[in-house]
C-alpha positions, -999 to 999 in steps of 0.1 A, spaced: 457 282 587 456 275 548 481 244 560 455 233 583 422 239 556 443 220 525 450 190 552 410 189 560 403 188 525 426 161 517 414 139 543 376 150 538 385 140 500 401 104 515 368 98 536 343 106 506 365 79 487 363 52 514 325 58 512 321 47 472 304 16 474 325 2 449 362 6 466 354 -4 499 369 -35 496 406 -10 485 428 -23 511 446 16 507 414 33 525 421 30 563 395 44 580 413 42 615 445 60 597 421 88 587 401 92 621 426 86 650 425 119 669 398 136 652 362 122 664 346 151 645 359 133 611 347 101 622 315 113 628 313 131 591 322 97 574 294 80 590 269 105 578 279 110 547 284 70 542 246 63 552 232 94 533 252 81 503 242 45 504 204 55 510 207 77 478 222 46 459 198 25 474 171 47 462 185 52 422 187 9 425 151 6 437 139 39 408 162 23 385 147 -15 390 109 -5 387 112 16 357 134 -12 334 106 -38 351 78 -20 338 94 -14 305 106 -48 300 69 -59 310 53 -39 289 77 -49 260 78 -87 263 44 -84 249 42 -82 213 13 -77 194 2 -86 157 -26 -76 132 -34 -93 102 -39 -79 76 -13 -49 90 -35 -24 75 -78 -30 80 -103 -19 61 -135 -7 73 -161 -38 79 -131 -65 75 -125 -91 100 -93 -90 110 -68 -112 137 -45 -99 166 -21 -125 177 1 -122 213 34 -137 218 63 -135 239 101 -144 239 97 -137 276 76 -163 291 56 -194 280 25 -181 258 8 -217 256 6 -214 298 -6 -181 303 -40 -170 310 -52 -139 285 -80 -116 285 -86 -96 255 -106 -62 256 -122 -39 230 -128 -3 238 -127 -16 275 -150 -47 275 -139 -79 281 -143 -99 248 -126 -136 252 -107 -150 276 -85 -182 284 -54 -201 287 -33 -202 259 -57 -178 240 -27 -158 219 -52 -144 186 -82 -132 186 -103 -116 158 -119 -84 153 -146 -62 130 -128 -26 120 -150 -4 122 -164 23 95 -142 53 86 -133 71 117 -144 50 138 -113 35 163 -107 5 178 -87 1 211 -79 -33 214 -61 -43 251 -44 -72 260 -33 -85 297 -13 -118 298 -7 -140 331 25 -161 333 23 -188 352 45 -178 379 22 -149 386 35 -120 364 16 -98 346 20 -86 311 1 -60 294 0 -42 254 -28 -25 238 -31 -9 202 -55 12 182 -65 2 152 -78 34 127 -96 18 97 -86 33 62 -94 23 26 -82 34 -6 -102 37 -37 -88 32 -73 -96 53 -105 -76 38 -134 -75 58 -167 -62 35 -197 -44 58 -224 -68 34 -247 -92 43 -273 -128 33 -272 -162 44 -291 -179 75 -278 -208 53 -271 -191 24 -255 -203 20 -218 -177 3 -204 -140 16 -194 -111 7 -220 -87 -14 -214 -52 -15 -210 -33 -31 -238 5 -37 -240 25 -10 -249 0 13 -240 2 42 -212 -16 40 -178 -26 61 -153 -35 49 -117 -54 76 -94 -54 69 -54 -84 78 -35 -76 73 3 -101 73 25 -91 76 61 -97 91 95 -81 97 131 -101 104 158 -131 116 139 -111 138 117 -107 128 76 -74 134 66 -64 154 37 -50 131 4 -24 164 -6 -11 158 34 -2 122 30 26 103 20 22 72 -7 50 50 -18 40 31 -47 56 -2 -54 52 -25 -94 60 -57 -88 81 -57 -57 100 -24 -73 99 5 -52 91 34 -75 113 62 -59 102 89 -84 70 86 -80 64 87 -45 60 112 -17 39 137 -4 4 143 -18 17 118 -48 -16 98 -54 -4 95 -90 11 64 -108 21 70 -144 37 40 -165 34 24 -198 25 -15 -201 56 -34 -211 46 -51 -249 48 -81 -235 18 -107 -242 0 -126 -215 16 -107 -182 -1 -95 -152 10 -65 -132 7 -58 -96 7 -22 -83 8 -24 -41 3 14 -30 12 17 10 0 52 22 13 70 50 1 98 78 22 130 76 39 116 113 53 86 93 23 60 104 8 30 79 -23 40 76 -36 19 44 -24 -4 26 -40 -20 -11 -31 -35 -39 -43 -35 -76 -38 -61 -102 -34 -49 -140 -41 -77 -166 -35 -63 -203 -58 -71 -230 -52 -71 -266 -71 -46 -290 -97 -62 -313 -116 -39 -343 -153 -42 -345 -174 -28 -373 -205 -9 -376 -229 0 -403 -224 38 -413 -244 67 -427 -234 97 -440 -273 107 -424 -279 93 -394 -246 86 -384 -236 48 -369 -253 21 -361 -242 11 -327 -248 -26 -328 -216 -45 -344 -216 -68 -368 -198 -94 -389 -221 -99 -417 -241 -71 -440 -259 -69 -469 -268 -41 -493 -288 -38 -528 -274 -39 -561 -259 -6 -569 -264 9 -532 -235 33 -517 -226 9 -480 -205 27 -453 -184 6 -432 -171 19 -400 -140 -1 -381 -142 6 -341 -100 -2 -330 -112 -9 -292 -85 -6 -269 -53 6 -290 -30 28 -277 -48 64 -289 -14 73 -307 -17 41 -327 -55 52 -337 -42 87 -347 -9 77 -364 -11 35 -373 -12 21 -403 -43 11 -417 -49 -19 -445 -79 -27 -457 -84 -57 -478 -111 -70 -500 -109 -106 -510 -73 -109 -499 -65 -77 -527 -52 -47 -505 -71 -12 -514 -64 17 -517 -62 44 -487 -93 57 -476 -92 96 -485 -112 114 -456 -110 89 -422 -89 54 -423 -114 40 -404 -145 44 -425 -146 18 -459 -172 33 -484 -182 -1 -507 -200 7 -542 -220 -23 -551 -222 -28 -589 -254 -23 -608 -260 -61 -618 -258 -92 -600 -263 -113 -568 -226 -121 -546 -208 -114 -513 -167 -111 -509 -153 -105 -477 -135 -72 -464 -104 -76 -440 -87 -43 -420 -51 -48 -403 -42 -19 -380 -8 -19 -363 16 2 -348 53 -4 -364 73 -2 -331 48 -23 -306 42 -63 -316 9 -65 -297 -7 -33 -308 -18 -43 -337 -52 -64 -349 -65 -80 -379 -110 -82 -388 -131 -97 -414 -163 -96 -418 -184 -105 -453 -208 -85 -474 -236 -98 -494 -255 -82 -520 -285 -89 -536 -314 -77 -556 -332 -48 -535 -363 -64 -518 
């Protein structure tokens, strides 16, 4: 009995093998060797044959529809310029294809559903982001022309960043405007994203930023919740610097992308009229005059130096060309005695500079005239 069961398999086993699709052409699979005298094997190898075939059939025709839907859907790309809109900015999608001949197919292009422009040949197409959590589905349906169908659509979430720059520069208490950056001095750059999905604003801490000066990925400096570029300003004269922040969702998505453009200045002294009383006078000047024998206070503003330079420089003042003496209480402030007698005016110079940075450093004049009080 197990003599007869092993020689069922065996030929069972042989049948199954003359049924692969793919060695029925084996000249070593006789199906009249392995039938002849048994109808009921015959009649097995038949069923089996057509159920297999109809199940390769079936993963074929599966197989054929999926990768032709894929490959549709893929052999139309789509492009926005810039990659990254802001809210309110006109912005371009452009369609191509390696796939079939763009310049002879017949597109229709769709925002949020509606039919927007239309045509042959009509691969770009511009758009208006909208505000900050707004969205924007943008659909595009491409006809060959042999009659196939193409299709890609995208969603474009506006974002913005905002940019709060804090210059490690010294200006007047009174001075309205921000200081400027100076070479060799230290900078800080603060991010401000402002973006949305679906209606929801998205935490700054939660995204990613990758901060880039110059083309130079700066590694240490980016990351997670990273809003923060600190650098100093090469001491370099007459170079511009460009900071390109990209900012990412916590899933790894380009959400934003801007770029901000650092142009040093150099520092420049202005000076003031000073009393011990009622303090400065905050309109500059380059000329003054005082009475015979009057006590003048002369205060030196050093706009824009690095803030270590105003604590720690080195301070000359001149009068006439003659260097004087250190001032006792501040550096900054030159207290002039005018003589008794006479009618004359000399002019006062200050030089500040920093010993280790060329361009942090300044030179000012300004002239003094003194007379009989009026």
């Amino acid at each position: 009995m197990a003599h007869v069961r092993m020689a069922n398999i065996k030929q069972i086993k042989r049948i199954l093998d003359c049924t692969d699709i793919f060695l029925l052409k084996n000249s070593s699979c006789s199906l009249q060797s392995s039938s002849q005298g048994n109808p009921k094997f015959l009649a097995l190898f038949l069923k089996m044959n057509l159920v297999k075939k109809l199940n390769i059939l079936l993963f074929v025709f599966v197989f054929f529809i999926l990768t032709r839907a894929a490959f549709a859907q893929s052999s139309l790309l789509l492009t926005v310029s810039p990659a990254t809109p802001s809210p309110g900015q006109t912005f371009s999608v452009s369609a191509q294809s390696f796939v079939f001949d763009a310049t002879r197919a017949d597109f229709k292009w769709y925002q949020n559903g509606k039919l927007v422009a239309s045509g042959v040949g009509k691969r770009t197409q511009n758009f208006t982001a909208p505000a900050v959590g707004g969205s924007l589905t943008i659909r595009v349906v491409a006809a060959s022309s042999d009659g196939s169908v193409f299709e890609e659509r995208l969603v474009v979430n506006p974002a913005d960043i905002d940019f709060i720059l804090h210059a490690g520069t010294y200006a007047p208490p009174f001075y309205r405007g921000a200081a400027l950056l100076t070479p060799g001095s230290r900078v800080e750059l603060y991010a401000v994203p402002n973006a949305a999905v679906g209606g929801t604003k998205l935490n700054p801490q939660n995204l990613i930023y990758e901060w880039q000066l110059d083309e130079q990925k700066i590694i240490e400096q980016s990351g997670k919740g990273k809003n923060r570029l600190v650098f100093t300003v090469p001491d370099f004269l007459g170079n511009q610097y460009d900071v390109m922040l990209t900012v990412f969702s916590p899933g790894g998505d380009r959400i934003a992308e801007k770029n901000f453009l650092i142009e040093p200045r150099l520092p420049m002294i202005l000076f003031y009229p000073f009393n011990a009383l009622t303090g400065i006078s905050k309109t500059a000047r380059s000329l003054f005059a005082a009475s015979t024998g009057e006590r003048v206070g002369i205060l030196a503003e050093p706009y824009f130096f690095d803030s270590n330079v105003v604590q720690s420089g080195i301070f000359e003042w001149k009068e006439g060309g003659k260097t004087l003496p250190p001032q006792r209480t501040n550096q900054r402030l030159l207290e002039i005695q005018t003589p008794a007698e006479g009618e004359f005016q000399t002019s006062f110079s200050l030089e500040l500079k920093d010993v280790k940075r060329t361009f942090q450093q300044a030179t000012a004049s300004f002239m003094l005239k003194v007379g009989k009080p009026q």
